[in-house]
N, CA, C and O of each residue as an XYZ file, in Angstrom:
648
protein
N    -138.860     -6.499    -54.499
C    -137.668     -5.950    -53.891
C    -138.064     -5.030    -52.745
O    -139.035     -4.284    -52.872
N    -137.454     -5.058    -51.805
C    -137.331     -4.589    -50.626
C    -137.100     -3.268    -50.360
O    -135.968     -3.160    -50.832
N    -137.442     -1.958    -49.842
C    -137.049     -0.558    -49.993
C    -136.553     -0.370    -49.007
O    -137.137     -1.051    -48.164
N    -135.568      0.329    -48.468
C    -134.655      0.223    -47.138
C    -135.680      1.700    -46.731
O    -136.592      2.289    -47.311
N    -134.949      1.877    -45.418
C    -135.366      3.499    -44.881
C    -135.301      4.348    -45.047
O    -136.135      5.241    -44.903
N    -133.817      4.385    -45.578
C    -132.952      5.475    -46.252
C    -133.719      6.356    -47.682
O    -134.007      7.507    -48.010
N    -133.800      4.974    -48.212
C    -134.651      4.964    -49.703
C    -136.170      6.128    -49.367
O    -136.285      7.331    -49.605
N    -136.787      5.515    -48.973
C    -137.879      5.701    -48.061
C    -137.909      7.154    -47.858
O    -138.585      7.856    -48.610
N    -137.146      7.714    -46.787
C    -136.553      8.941    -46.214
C    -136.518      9.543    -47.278
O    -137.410     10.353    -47.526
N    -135.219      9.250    -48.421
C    -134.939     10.238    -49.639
C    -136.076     10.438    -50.202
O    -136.571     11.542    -49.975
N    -136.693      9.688    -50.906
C    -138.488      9.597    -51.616
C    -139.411     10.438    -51.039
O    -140.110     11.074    -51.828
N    -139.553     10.567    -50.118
C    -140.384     11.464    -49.375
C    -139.929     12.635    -49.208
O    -140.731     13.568    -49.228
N    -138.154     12.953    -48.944
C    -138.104     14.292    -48.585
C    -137.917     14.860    -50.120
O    -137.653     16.059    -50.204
N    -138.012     14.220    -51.154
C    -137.879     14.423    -52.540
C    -139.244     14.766    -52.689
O    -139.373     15.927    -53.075
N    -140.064     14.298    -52.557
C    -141.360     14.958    -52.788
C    -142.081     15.765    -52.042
O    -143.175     16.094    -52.501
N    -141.742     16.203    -50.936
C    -141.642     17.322    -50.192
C    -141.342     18.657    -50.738
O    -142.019     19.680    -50.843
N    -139.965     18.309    -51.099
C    -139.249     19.446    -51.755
C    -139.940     19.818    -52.776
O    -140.058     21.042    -52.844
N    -140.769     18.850    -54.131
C    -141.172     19.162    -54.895
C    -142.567     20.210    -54.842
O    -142.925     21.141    -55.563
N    -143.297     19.407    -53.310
C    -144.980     20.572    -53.497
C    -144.199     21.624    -52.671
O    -145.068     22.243    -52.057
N    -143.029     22.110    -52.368
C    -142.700     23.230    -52.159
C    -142.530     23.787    -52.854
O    -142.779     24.855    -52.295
N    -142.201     24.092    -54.014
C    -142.085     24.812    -55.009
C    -142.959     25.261    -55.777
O    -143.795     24.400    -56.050
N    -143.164     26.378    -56.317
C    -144.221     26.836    -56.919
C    -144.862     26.467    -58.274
O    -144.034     26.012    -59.063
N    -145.691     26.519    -58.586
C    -146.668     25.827    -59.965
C    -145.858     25.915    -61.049
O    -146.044     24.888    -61.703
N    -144.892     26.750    -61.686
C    -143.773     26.861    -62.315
C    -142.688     26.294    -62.618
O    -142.000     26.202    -63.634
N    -142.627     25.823    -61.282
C    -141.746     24.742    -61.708
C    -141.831     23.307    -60.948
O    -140.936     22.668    -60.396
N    -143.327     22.997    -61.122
C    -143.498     21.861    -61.087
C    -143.139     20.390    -61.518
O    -143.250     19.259    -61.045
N    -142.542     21.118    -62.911
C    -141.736     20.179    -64.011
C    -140.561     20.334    -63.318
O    -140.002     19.247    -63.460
N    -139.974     20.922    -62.765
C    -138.173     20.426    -62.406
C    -138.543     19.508    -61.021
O    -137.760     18.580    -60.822
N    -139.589     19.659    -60.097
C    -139.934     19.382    -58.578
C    -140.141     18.098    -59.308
O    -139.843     17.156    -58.573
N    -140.584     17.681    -60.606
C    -141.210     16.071    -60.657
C    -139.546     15.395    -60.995
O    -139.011     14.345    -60.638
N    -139.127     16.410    -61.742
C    -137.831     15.723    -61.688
C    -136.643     15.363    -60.849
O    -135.682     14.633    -61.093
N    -137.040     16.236    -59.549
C    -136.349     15.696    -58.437
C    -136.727     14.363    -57.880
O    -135.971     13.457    -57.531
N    -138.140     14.409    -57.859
C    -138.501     12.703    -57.169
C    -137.932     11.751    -58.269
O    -137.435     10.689    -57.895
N    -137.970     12.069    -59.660
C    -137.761     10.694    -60.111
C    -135.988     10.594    -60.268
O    -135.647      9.455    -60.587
N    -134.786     11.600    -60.098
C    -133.738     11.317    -59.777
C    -134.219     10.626    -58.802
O    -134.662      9.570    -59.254
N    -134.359     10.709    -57.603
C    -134.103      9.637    -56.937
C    -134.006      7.991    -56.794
O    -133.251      7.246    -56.170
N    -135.065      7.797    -57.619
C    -135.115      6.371    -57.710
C    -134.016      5.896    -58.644
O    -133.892      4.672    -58.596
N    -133.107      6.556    -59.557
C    -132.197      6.354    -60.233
C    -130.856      6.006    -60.057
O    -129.993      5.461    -60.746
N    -130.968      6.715    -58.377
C    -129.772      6.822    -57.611
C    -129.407      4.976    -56.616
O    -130.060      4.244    -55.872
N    -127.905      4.968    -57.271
C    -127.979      3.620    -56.743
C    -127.334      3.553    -55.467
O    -126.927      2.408    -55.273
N    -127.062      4.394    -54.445
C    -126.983      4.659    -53.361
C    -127.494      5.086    -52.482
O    -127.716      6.294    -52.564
N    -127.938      4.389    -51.232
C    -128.936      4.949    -50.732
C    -128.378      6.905    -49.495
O    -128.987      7.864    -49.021
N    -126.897      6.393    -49.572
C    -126.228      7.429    -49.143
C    -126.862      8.487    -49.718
O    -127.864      9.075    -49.313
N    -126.069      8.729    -50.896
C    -125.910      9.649    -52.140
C    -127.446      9.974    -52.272
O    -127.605     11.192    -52.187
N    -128.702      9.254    -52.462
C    -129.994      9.399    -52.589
C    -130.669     10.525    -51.750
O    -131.514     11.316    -52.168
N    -130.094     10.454    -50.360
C    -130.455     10.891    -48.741
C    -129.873     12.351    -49.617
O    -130.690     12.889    -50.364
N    -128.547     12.926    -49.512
C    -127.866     14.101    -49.861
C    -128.567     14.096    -51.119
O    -128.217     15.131    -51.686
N    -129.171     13.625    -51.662
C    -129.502     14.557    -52.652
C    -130.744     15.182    -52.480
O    -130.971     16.331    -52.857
N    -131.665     14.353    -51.842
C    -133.153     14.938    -51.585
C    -132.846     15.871    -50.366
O    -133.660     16.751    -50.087
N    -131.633     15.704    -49.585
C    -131.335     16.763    -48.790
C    -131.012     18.498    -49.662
O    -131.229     19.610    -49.180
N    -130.482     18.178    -50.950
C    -129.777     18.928    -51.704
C    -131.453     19.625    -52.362
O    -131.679     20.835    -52.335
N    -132.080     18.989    -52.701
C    -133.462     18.982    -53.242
C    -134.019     20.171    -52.513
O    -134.030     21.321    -52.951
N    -134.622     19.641    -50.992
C    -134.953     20.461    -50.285
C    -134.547     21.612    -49.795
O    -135.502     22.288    -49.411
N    -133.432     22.157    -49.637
C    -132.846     23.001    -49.569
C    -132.772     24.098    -51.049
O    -132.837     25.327    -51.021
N    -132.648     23.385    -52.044
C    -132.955     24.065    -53.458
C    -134.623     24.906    -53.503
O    -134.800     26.108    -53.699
N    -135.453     24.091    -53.314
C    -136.355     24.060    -53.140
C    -136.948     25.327    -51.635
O    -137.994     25.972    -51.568
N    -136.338     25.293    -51.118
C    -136.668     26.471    -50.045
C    -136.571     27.557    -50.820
O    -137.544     28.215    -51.187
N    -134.751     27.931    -51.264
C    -134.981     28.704    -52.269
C    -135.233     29.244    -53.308
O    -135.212     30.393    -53.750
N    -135.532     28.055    -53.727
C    -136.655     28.777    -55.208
C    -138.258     29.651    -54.259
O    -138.631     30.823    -54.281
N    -138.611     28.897    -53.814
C    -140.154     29.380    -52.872
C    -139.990     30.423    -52.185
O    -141.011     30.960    -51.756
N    -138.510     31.099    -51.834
C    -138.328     32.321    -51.024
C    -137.880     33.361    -51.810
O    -137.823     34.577    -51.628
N    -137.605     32.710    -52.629
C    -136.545     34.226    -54.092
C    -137.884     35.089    -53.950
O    -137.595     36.215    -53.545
N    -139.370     34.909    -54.170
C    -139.698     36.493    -54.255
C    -139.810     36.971    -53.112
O    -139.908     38.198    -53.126
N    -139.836     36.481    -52.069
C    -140.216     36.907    -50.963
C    -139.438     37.962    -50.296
O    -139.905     38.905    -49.658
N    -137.716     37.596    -50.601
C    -136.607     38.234    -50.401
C    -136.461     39.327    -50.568
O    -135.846     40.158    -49.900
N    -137.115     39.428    -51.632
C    -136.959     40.716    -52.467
C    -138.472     41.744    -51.934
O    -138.564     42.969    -51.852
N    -139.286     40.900    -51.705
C    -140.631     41.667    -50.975
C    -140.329     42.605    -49.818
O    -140.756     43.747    -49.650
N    -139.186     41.616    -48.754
C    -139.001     42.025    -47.774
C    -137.713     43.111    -47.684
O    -137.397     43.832    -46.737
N    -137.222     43.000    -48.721
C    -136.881     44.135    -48.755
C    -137.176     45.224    -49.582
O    -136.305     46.010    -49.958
N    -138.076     45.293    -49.813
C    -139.247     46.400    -50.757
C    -139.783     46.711    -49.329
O    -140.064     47.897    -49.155
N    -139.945     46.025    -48.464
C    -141.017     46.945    -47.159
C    -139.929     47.127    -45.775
O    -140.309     47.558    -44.686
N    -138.581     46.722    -46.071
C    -137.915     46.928    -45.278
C    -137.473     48.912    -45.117
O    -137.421     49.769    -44.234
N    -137.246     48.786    -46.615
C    -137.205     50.325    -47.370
C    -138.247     51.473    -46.833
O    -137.842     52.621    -46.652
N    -139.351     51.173    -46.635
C    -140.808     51.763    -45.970
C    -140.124     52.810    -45.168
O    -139.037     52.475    -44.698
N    -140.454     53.749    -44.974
C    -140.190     55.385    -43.366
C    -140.720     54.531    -42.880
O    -139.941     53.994    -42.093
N    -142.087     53.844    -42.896
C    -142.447     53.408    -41.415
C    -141.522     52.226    -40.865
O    -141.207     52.157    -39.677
N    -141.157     51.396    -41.734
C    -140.074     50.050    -41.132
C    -139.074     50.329    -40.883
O    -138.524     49.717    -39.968
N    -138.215     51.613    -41.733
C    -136.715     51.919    -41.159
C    -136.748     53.063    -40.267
O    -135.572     53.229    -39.943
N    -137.388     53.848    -39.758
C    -137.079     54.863    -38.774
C    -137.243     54.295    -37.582
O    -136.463     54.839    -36.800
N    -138.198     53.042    -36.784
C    -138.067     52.772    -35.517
C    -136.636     52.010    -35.825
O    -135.645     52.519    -35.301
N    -136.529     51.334    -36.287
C    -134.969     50.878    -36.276
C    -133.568     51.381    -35.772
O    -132.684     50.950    -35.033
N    -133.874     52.885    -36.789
C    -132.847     53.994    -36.989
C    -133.045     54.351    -35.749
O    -132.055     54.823    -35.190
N    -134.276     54.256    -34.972
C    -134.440     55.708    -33.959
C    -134.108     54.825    -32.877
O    -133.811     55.492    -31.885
N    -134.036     53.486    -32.657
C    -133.705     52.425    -31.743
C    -132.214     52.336    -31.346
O    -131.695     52.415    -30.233
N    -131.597     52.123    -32.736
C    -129.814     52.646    -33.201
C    -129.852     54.103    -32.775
O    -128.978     54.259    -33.628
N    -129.985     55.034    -32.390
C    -129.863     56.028    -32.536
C    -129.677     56.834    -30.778
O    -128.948     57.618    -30.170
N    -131.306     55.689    -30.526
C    -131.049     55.639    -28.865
C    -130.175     55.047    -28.236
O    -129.659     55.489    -27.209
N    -129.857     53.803    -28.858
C    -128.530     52.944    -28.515
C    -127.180     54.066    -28.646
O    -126.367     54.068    -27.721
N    -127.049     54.678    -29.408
C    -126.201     55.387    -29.900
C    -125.747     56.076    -28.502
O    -124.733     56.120    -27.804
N    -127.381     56.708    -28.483
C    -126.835     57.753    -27.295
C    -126.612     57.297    -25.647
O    -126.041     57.961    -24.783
N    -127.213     56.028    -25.511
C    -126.912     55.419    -24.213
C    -124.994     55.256    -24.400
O    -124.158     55.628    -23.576
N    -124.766     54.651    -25.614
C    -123.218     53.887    -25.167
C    -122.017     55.601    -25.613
O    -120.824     55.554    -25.312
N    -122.700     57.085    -26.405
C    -121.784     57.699    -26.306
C    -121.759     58.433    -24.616
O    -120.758     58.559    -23.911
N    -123.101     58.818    -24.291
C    -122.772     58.958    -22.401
C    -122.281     57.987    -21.769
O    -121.702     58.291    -20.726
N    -122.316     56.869    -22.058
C    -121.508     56.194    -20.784
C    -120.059     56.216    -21.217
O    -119.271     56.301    -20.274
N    -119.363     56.142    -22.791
C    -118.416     56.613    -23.417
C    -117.562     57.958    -22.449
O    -116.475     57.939    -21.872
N    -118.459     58.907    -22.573
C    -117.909     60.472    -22.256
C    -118.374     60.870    -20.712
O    -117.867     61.892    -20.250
N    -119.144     60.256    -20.030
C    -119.420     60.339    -18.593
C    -118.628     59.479    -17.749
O    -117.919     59.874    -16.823
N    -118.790     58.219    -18.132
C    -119.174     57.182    -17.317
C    -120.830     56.267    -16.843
O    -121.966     56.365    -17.307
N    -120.502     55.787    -16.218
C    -122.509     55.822    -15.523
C    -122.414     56.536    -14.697
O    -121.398     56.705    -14.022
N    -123.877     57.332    -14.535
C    -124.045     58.312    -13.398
C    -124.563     57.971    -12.266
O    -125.438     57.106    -12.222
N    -124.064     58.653    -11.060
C    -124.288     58.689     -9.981
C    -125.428     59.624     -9.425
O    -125.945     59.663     -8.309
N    -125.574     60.102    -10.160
C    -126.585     61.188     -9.675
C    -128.258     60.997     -9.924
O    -128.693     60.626    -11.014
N    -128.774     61.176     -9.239
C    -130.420     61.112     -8.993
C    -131.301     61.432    -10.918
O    -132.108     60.844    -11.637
N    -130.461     62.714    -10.968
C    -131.013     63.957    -11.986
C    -130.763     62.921    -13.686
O    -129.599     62.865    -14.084
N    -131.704     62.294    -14.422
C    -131.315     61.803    -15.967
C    -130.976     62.599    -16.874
O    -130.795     62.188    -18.021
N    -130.843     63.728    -16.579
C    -129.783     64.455    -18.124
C    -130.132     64.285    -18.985
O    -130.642     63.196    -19.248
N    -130.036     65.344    -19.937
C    -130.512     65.100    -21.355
C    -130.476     63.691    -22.121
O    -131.410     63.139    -22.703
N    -129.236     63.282    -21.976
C    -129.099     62.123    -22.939
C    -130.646     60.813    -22.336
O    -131.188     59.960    -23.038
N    -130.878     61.086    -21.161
C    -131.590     60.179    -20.545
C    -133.265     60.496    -21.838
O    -133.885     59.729    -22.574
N    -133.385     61.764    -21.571
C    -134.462     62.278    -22.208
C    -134.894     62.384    -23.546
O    -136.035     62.450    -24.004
N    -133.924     62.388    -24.031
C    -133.631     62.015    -25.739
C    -133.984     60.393    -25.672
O    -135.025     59.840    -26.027
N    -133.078     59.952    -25.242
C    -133.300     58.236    -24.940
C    -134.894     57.699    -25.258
O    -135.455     56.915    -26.023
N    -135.306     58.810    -23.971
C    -137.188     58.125    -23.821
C    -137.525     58.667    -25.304
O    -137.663     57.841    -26.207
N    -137.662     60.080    -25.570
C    -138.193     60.465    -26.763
C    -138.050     59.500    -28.169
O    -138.975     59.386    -28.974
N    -137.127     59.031    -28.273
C    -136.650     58.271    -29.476
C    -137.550     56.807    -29.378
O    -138.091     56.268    -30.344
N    -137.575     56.175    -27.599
C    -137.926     55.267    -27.949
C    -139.488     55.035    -27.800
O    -140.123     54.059    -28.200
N    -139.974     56.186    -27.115
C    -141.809     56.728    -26.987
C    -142.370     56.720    -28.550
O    -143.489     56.329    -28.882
N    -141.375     57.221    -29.410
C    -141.698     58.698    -30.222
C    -141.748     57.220    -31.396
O    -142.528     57.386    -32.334
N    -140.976     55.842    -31.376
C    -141.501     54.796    -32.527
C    -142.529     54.071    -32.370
O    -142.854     53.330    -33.297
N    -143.403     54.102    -30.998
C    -144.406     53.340    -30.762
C    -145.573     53.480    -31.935
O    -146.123     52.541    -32.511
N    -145.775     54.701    -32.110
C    -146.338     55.188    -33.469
C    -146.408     54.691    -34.449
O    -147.479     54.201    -34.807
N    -145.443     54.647    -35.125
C    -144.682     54.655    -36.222
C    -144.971     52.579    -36.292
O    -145.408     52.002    -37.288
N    -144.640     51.995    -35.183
C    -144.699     50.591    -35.052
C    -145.973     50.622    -34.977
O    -146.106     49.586    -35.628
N    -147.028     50.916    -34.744
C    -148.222     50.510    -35.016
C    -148.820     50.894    -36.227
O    -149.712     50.354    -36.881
N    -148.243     51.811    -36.391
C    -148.742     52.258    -38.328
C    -148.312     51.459    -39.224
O    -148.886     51.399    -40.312
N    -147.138     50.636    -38.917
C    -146.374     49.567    -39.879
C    -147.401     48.426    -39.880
O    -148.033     47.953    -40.825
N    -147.406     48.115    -38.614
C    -147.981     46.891    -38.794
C    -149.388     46.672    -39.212
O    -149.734     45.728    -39.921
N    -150.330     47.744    -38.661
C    -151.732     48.053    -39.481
C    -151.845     48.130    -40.947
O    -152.879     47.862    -41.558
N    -150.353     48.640    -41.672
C    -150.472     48.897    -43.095
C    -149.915     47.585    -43.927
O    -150.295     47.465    -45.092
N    -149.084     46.660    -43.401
C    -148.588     45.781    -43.913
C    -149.118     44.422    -43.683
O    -149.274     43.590    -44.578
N    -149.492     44.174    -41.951
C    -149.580     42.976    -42.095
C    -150.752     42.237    -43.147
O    -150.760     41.084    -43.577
N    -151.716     43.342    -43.381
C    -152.646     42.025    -44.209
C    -151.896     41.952    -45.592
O    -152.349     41.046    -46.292
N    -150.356     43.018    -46.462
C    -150.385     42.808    -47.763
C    -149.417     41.238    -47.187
O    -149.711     40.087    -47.510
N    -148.413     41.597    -46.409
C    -147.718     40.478    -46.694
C    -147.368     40.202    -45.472
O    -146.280     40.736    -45.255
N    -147.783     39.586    -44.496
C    -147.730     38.725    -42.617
C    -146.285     38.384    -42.878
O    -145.571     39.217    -42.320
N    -145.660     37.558    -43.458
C    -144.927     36.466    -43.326
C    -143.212     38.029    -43.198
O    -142.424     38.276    -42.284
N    -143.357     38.540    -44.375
C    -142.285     39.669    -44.180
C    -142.407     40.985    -43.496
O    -141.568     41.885    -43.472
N    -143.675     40.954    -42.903
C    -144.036     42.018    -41.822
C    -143.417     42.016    -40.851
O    -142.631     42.879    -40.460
N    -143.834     40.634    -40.159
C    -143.157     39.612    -39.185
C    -141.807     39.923    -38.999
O    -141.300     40.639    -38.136
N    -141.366     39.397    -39.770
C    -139.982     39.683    -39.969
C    -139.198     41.345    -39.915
O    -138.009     41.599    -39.724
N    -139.882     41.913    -40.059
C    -139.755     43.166    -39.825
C    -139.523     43.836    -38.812
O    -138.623     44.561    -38.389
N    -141.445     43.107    -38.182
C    -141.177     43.142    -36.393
C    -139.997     42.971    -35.921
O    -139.261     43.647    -35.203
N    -139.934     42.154    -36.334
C    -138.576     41.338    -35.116
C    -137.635     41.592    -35.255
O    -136.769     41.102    -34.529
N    -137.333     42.440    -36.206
C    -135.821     43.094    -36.534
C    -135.933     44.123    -35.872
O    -134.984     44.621    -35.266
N    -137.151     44.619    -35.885
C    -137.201     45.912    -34.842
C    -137.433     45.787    -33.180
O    -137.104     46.500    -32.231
N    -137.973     44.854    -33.275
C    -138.195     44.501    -31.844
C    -136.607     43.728    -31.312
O    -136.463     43.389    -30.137
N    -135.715     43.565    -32.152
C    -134.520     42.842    -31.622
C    -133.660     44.786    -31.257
O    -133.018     45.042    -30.239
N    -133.872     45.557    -32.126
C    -133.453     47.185    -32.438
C    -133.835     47.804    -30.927
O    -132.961     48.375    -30.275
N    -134.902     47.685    -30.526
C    -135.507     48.049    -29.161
C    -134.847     47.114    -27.803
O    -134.758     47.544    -26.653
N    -134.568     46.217    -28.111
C    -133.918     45.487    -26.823
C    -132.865     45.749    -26.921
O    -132.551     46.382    -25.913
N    -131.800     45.609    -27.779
C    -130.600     46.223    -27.681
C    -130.583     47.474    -27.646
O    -129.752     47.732    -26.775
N    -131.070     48.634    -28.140
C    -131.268     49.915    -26.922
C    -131.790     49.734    -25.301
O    -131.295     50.552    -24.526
N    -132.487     49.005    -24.873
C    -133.057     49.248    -23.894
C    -131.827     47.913    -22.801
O    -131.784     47.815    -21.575
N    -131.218     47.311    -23.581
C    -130.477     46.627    -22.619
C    -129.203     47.447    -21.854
O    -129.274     47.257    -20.640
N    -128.305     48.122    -22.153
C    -128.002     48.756    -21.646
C    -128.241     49.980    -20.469
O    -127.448     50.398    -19.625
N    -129.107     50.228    -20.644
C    -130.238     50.986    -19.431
C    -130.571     49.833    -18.364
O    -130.196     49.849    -17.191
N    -131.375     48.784    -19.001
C    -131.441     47.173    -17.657
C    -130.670     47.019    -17.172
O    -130.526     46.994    -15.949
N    -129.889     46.860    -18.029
C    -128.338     46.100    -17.090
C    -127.480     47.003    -15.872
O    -127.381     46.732    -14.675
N    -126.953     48.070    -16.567
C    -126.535     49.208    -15.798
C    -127.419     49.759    -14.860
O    -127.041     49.811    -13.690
N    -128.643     50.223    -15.196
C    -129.361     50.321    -13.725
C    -129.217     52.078    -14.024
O    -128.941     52.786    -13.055
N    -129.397     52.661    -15.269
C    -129.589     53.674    -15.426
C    -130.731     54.551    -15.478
O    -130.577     55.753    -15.697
């Protein structure tokens, strides 16, 4: 008998899904490949190893979730954040209560601004020296939540021309 593509496709992304999952539950991952061959549709087969894989992501990410937010919690991971929000804060309440300025002279709020966002460079290199070798993958992720925290403070200053 003949195996279509579909078939094919499901079978493979069924056993995909399965070495994604961790040694634990290796016994449910074997039981995803062999639903498949059971399935007498090759539709229904496709959505399910689609259903598979997607199961399967999250079983392999549940601890991770929880890792990353165990180091999200960190002074060193939440204060450049806070202090990013904080500079943001103070760019959009001066332009709030001023306007944009015309004048040469940056004003306090300008100076606070730099301090907040000088004053996490620190703090971002101490994170990442202390974390990336326990855990890269939610460090990462960290970064980039903070590094998304720093562009949206600093876009408002680009754009406006402050």
């Amino acid at each position: 008998m003949r195996t279509s593509i579909p078939r094919k496709l499901a079978t493979s992304m069924a056993r995909y899904a399965a070495g994604l999952l961790p040694q634990p539950r290796a016994e449910w991952g074997e039981a995803m490949r062999n639903e498949v061959d059971h399935i007498a549709s090759d539709f229904k087969a496709m959505t399910w190893a689609i259903g598979c894989v997607v199961a399967a992501f999250f079983e392999r990410n549940a601890d991770r979730s929880q890792t990353f937010a165990k180091i999200v919690k960190r002074p060193s991971a939440f204060l450049p954040l806070a202090m990013s929000l904080v500079a943001l804060a103070v760019v959009l309440f001066t332009l709030a209560i001023f306007g944009v300025p015309h004048d040469k002279d940056e004003g306090a709020a300008a100076h606070i601004w730099q301090l907040l966002m000088a004053g996490q460079l620190p703090l971002l290199v101490f994170f990442a020296v202390k974390w990336l070798p326990r855990a890269p993958k939610e460090t990462l992720c960290v970064i980039a939540l903070q590094m998304a925290a720093v562009l949206a403070a600093m876009a408002p200053v680009y754009f406006l021309h402050l």
